[in-house]
C-alpha positions in Angstrom: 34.2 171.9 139.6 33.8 169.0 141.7 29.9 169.2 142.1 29.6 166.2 144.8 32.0 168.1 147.1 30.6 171.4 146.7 27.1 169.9 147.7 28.6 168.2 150.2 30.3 171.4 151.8 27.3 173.1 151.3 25.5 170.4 153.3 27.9 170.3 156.4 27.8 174.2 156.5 24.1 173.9 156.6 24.1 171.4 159.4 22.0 168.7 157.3 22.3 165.5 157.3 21.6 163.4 154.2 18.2 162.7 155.1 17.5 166.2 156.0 19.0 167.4 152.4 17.2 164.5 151.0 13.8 165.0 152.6 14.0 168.5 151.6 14.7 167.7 147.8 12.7 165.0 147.5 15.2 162.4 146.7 16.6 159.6 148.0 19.7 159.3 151.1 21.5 156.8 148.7 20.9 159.4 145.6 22.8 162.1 147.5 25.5 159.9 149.0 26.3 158.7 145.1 25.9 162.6 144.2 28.2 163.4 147.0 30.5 160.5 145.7 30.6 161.5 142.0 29.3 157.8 141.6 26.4 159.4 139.8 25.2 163.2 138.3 22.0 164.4 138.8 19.9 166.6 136.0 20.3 170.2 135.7 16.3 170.3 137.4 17.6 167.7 140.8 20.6 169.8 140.7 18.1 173.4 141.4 16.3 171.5 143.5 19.3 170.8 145.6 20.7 174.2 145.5 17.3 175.9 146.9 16.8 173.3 149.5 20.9 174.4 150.3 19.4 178.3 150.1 21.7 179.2 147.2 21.1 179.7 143.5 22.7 178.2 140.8 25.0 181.3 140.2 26.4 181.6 143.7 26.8 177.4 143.8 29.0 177.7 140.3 30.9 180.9 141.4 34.2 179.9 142.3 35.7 181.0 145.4 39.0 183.0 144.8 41.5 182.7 147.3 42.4 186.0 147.3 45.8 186.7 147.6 47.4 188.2 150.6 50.9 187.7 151.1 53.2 189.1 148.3 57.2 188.8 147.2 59.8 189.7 144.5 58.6 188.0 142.4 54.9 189.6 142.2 55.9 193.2 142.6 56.3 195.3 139.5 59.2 198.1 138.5 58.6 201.0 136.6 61.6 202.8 135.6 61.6 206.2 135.0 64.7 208.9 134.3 64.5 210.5 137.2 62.8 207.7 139.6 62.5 204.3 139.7 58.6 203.0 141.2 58.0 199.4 142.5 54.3 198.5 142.5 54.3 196.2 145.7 50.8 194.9 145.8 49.5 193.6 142.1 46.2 195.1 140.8 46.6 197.4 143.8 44.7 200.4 141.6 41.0 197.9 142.3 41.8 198.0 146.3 41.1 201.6 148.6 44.9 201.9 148.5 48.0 201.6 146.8 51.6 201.3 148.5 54.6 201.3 146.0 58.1 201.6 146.9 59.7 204.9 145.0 63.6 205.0 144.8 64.4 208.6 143.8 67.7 209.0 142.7 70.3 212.0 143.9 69.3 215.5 142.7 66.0 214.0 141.7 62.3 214.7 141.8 58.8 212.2 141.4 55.9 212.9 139.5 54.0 215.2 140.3 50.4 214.5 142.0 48.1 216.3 141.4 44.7 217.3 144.0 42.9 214.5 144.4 40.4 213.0 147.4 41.9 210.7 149.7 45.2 211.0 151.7 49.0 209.8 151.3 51.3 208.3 153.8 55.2 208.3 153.4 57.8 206.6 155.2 61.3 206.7 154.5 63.5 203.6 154.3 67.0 205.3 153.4 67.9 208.7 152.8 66.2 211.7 153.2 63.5 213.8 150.7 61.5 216.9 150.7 58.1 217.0 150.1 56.9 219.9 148.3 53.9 221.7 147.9 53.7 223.1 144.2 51.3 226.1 145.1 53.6 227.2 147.5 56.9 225.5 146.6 57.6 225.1 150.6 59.4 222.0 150.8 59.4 219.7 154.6 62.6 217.5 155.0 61.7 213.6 156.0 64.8 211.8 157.1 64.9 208.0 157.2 62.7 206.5 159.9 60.3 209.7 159.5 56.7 209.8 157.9 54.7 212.3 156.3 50.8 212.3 156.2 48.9 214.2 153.8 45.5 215.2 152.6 45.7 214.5 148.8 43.7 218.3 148.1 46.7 220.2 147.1 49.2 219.4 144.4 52.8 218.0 145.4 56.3 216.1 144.6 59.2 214.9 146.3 62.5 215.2 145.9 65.7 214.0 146.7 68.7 217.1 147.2 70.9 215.0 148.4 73.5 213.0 147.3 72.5 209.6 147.9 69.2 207.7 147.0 66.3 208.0 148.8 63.9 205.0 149.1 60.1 205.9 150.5 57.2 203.4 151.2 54.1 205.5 149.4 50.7 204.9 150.6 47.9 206.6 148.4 44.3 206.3 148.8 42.6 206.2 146.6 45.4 204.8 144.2 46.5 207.4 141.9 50.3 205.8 140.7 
């Protein structure tokens, strides 16, 4: 970590100058602008000193901040293969965000997993083909073509399938994640 620069930043955000910061800390304008400069390190004490006088604490001035990822491709996604199905996870880690969208291929004659009841709702688009979605309580199926969606409450247990002869690609929205 590049301490001068993070006190620094800290500084700007804070709308000091160095002889504010300094005044507040007790130390010297030069002292900071050599901190500031890596041209010089200050004890682990100076260093609180200058943390509290920025209104932080040591842990929150050493925590880096992750640039959280946002845009993903190819080459982050990853593919399950299954007999009868084939899931993309499109989003990594999704399972520690409030949803998960994966990309299910579900080959001709073919079903998904099952889900099971469970709080939170789904979302379905369909890229190419057509599926049914099923209800396994009732086994009442409801066709989605391509360029249809389907929105459910997650409270009741259900699949989908593909009885057709061609495969069926669906964008899958679950919250919370269950894949």
């Amino acid at each position: 970590m590049d301490i001068g620069q993070r006190i620094r930043q800290l500084r700007n955000k804070n709308n000091l100058t160095l002889e504010e910061l300094a005044s507040r800390c007790e130390l010297t304008k030069g002292f900071l602008s050599q901190l500031e400069r890596n041209l010089t390190s200050p004890s682990i004490s100076t260093l609180e000193d200058i943390v509290e006088a920025l209104g932080m604490n040591m842990y929150d001035f050493f925590k880096e901040d992750e640039d959280e990822k946002m845009v993903f491709g190819t080459e982050d996604f990853f593919v399950d293969e299954r007999e009868d199905h084939t899931i993309t996870w499109i989003v990594p880690n999704a399972q520690k965000n409030e949803m998960e969208p994966i990309l299910l291929d579900l080959g001709p004659q073919k079903v998904s997993q099952e889900i099971m009841p469970h709080e939170g709702e789904e979302f379905g688009y369909v890229l190419s083909g057509r599926i049914k979605l099923v209800f396994s309580d009732t086994q009442k199926g409801f066709t989605v073509k391509k360029g249809q969606t389907f929105y459910i409450r997650g409270d009741r247990q259900h699949f989908l399938k593909n009885d057709s002869s061609q495969l069926a690609r669906v964008l899958w929205i679950c919250t919370p994640p269950i894949f």
